[in-house]
C-alpha positions as CSV (number, residue, x, y, z in Angstrom):
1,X,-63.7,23.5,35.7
2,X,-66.3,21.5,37.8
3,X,-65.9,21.1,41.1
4,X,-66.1,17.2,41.1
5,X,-62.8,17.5,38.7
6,X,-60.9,19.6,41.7
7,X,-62.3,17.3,44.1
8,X,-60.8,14.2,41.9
9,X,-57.7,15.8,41.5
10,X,-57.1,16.9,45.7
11,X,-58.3,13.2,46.0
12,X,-55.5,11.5,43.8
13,X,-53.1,13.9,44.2
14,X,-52.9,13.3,48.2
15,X,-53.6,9.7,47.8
16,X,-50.2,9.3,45.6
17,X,-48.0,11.2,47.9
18,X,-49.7,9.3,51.2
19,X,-48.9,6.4,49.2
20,X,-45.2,7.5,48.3
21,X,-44.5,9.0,52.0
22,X,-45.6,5.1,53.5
23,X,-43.3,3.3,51.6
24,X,-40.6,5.9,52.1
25,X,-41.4,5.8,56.0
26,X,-41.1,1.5,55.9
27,X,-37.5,1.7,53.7
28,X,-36.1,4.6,56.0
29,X,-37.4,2.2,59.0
30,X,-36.3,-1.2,57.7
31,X,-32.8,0.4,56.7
32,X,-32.7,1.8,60.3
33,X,-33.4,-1.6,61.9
34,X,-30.9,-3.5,59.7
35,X,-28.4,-1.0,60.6
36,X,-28.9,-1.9,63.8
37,X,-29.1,-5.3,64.2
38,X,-25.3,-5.2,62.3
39,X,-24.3,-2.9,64.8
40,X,-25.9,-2.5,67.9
41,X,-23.1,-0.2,69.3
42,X,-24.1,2.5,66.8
43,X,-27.6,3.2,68.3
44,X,-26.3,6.9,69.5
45,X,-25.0,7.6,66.1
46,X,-28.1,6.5,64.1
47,X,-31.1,8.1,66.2
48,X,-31.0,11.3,65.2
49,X,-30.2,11.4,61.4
50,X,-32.8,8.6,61.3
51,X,-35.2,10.9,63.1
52,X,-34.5,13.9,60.9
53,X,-35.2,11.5,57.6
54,X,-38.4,10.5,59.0
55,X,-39.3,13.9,59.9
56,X,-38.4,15.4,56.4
57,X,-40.4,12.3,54.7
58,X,-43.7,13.4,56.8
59,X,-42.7,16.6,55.6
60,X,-43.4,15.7,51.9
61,X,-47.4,14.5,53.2
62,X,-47.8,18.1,54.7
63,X,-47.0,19.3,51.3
64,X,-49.0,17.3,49.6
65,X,-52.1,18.0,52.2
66,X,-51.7,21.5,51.5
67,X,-51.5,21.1,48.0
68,X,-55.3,19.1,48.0
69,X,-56.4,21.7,50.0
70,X,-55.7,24.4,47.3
71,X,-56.8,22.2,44.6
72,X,-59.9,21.8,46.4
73,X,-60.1,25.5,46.8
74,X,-59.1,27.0,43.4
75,X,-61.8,28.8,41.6
């Protein structure tokens, strides 16, 4: 294949899964705040599985970088 095709698929393929980790990232962070604002005294309790979420969503952008970058660099 050409190399504009691998470039056009690293291209869409990171775009899709930036796009899918944002929106994940604003639902885990609106739930988190709205949580919050029902029950203040729960702050302790909700850091740190929120914290692990968020860290597991960026996770899913790392993938997808990684992913682009062997796309790009398939022969």
């Amino acid at each position: 294949m050409s190399p504009e095709i691998h470039q056009l698929a690293a291209g869409i393929a990171f775009g899709v899964a930036a796009l899918g980790t944002t929106l994940a990232l604003g639902m885990i962070g609106k739930s988190w705040v709205e949580g919050l604002s029902r029950n203040p005294e729960a702050d302790k309790k909700m850091f740190t599985p929120a914290i692990i979420s968020l860290a597991f969503t960026e996770g899913i952008a790392l993938f997808a970088l990684g992913a682009a970058y062997l796309i790009l660099n398939a022969k």
